[in-house]
C-alpha positions as CSV (number, residue, x, y, z in Angstrom):
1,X,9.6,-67.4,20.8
2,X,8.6,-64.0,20.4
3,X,7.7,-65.0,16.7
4,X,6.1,-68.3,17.1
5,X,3.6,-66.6,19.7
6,X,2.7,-63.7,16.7
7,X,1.9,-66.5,14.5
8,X,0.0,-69.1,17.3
9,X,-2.2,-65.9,18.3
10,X,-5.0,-64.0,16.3
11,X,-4.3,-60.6,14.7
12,X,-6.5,-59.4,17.4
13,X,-3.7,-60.1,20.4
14,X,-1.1,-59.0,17.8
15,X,-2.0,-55.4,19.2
16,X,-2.1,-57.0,23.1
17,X,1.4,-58.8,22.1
18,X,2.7,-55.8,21.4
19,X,1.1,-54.2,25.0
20,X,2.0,-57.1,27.0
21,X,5.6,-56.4,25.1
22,X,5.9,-53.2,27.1
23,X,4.5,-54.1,30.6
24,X,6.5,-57.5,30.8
25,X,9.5,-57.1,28.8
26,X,11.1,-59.8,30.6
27,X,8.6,-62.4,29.2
């Protein structure tokens, strides 16, 4: 899913993906 998220967002919330990553691992 992780993947399919990376591609459906813009390269800008590739950087927040990776943020988001760290504060809700879980998701």
């Amino acid at each position: 899913l992780r993947r399919k998220i990376d591609k459906g967002r813009d390269p800008m919330l590739h950087t927040l993906r990776g943020v988001g990553y760290v504060l809700r691992p879980a998701s």
